[in-house]
C-alpha positions in Angstrom: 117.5 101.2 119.8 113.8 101.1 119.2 113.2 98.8 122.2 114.7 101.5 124.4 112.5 103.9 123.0 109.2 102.1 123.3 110.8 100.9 127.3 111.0 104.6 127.3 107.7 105.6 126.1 105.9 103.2 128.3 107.5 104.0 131.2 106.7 108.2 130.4 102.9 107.1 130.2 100.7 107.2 132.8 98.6 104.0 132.1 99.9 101.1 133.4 101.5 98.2 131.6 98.4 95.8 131.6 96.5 98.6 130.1 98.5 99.9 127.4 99.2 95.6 126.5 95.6 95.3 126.5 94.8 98.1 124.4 97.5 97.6 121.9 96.1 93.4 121.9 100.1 92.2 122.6 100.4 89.7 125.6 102.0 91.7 129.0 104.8 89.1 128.5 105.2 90.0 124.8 105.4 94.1 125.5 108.0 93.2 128.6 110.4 91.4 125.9 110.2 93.9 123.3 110.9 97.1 125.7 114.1 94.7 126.3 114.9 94.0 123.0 114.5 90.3 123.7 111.8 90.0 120.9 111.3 92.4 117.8 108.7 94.6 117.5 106.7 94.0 114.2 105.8 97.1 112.5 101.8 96.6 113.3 102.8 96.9 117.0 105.1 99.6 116.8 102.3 101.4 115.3 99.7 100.6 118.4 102.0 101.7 120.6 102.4 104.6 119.1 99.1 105.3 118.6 98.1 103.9 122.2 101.2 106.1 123.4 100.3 108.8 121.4 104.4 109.0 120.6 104.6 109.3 116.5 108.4 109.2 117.1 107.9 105.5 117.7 106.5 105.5 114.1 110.4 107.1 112.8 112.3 105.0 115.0 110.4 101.7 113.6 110.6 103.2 109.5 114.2 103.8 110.2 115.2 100.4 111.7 114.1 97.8 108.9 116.7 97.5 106.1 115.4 100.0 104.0 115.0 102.4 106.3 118.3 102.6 107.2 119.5 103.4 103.9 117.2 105.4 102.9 115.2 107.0 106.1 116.4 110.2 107.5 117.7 110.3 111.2 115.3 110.7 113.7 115.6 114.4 115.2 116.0 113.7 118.8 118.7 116.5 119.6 119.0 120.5 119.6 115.8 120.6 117.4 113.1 123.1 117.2 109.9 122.1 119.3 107.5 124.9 118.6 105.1 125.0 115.4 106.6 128.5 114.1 109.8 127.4 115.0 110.0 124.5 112.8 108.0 126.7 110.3 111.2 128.9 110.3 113.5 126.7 109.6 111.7 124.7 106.9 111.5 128.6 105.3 115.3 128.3 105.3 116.0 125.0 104.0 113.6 125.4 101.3 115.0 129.3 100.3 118.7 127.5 100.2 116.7 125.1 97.7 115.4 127.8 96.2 118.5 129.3 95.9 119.8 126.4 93.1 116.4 125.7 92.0 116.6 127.9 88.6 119.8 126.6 88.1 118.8 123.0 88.3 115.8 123.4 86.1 118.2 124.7 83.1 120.6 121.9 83.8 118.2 118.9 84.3 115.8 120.0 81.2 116.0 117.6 78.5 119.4 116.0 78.9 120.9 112.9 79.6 124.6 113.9 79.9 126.3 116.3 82.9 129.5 118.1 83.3 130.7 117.7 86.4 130.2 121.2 87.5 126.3 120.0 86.9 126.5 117.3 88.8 128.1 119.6 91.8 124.9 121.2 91.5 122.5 118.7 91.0 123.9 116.8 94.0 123.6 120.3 96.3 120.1 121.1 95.2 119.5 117.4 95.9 121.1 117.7 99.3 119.2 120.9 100.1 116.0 119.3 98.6 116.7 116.2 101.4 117.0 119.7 104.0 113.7 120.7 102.9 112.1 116.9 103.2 113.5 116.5 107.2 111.4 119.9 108.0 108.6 118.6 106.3 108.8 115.5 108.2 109.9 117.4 111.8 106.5 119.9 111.4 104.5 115.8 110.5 105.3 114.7 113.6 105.3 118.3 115.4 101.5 117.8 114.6 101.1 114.5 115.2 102.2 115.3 118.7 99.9 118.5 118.7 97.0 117.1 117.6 97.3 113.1 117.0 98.5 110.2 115.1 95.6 109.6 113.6 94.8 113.2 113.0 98.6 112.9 111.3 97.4 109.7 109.1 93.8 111.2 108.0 95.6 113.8 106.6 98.3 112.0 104.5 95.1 109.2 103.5 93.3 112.6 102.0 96.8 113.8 100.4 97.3 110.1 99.0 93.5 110.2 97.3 93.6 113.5 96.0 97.2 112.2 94.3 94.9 108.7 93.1 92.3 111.5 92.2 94.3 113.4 90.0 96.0 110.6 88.2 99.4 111.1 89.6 99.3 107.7 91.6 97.2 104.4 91.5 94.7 102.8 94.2 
């Protein structure tokens, strides 16, 4: 599935082939047999192609193809989605008042205890599941503004996010 959406993201740009080979550094005949899933795409150039392409969906579809990622990578929203910035605003409003909506509830349960009825686990698992809502937003408005405003606009962003967390001691360098 990924090689059909580079084939199609190639063939939607208007640079030619030779260009967009040469300015990603993979050989013509290398690009040729990944858009035809003859070869696999390493994730290094997925990533120039998405950044050459300026298409972060390329990013998704490559995250969500290696093993992890297909257990534990959302779908990629190519359907009846919301397209505009306020629209995708709207519904992450939504998704996280539904979270919202179990939030208290889950705070009481989950504080200091190791052991839960199953009527807590019912809720835990649908605060979780409106929680994973609220995440496929998130990630729908990332790639709304990578396509707004650029992949590496996109990736500057989440490198200051992931300093300020090193920053403040809630990850390490």
């Amino acid at each position: 599935m990924l090689h059909e959406k580079i084939d199609q993201a190639v063939k939607n740009s208007d640079m030619p082939i030779s260009i967009i080979a040469e300015k990603c550094f993979i050989d013509e005949k290398v690009l040729y047999k990944i858009r035809k899933g003859q070869q696999q795409a390493t994730a290094d150039k997925v990533l120039r192609l998405a950044t050459v392409l300026d298409n972060a969906d390329l990013i998704r579809y490559q995250c969500s193809s290696c093993t992890i990622g297909e257990k534990f990578h959302l779908v990629c929203l190519d359907g009846n989605i919301r397209s505009q910035g306020h629209e995708i605003l709207m519904k992450n409003k939504t998704e996280i008042n539904e979270f919202l909506a179990v939030y208290e509830q889950m705070l009481e349960i989950l504080f200091d205890k190791d052991t839960y009825t199953d009527e807590e686990l019912n809720l835990i698992d649908k605060g979780l599941d409106e929680a994973i809502d609220v995440r496929h937003c998130v990630e729908t408005l990332e790639l709304w503004y990578a396509k707004k405003f650029g992949i590496e606009k996109l990736n500057q962003k989440i490198e200051d996010h992931n300093e300020k967390c090193i920053k403040n001691g809630y990850a390490r360098g």
